[in-house]
N, C-alpha and C positions, 0 to 999 in steps of 0.2 A: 363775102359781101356780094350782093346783087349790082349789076350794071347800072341798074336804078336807084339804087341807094348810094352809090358813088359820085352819081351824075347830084343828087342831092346834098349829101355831103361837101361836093367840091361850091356846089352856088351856095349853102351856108356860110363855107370860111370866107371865100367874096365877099358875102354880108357884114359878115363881122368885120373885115379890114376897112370894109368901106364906111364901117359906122353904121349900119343896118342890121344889126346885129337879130332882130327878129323878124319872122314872118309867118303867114297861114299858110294853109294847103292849098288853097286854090290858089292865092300869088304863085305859090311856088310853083303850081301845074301850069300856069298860063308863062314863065319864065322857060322851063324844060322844055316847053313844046316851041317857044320864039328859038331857045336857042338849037331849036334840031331833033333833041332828045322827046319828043313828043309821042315818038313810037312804040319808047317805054312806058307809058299809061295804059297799057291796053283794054283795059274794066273799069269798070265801075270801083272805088275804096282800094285799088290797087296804091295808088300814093297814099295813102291814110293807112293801110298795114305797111308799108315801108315804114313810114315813119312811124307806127309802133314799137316797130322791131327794133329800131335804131335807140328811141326813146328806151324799149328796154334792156339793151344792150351797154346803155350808159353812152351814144353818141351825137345825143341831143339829149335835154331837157325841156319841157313844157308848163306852158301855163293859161288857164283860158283869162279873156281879159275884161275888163269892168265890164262888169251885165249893164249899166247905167249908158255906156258909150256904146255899144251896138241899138241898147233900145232907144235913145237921140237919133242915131243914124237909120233905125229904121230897119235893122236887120237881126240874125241871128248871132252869136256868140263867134266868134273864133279863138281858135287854141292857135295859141301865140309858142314858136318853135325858136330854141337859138342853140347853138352849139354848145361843146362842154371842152373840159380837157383833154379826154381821152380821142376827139373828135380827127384831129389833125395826123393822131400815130396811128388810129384805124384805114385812115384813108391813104395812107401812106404806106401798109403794109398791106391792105388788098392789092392798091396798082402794082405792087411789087410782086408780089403771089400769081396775078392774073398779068403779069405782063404787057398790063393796060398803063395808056395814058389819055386820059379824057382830055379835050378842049377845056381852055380854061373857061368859067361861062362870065356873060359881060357884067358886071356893074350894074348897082340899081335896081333893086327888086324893091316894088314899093308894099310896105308892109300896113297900109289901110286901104 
């Protein structure tokens, strides 16, 4: 697992604990980068193939969300990410592999 998808993984299960259980990609990119890890974004679609990967990896799951609430709000679709089961033993077995330990990231990622 990537530094990047770690640092992602770890602000999902936050989410989840905190009752936030879902979010988009850009939330999550404007969260990574408040909390430090922003240097991990290097391109363009780099967080959007992480979270591919992850998604098909089985470390997330996805769903995009009512067409009717984006076109109200005046925007485009977002695909709505939250964790899974396997979410917390992946992340728990890379830090331990890679002998990382990431910052835990804050609280509060808003998901509209």
């Amino acid at each position: 697992m990537l530094p990047l998808e770690e640092a992602i993984l770890a602000a999902a299960i936050d989410l989840d604990r905190s009752g936030d259980g879902q979010f988009h990609g850009f939330a999550m990119a404007k969260r990574l980068t408040e909390d430090g890890q922003g240097q991990r974004l290097t391109a363009h679609g780099t967080l959007y193939k992480a979270l591919g990967r992850m998604e098909a990896a089985g470390w997330l799951e996805s769903r995009w969300e009512d067409a009717d609430l984006a076109l109200t709000e005046g925007r485009p679709r977002r695909r709505l990410y939250r964790i899974t089961g396997a979410t917390e033993q992946a992340l728990s077995t890379s830090r331990a592999e890679h002998g990382r330990v990431l910052p835990r990231p804050r609280e509060g990622l808003a998901t509209t």
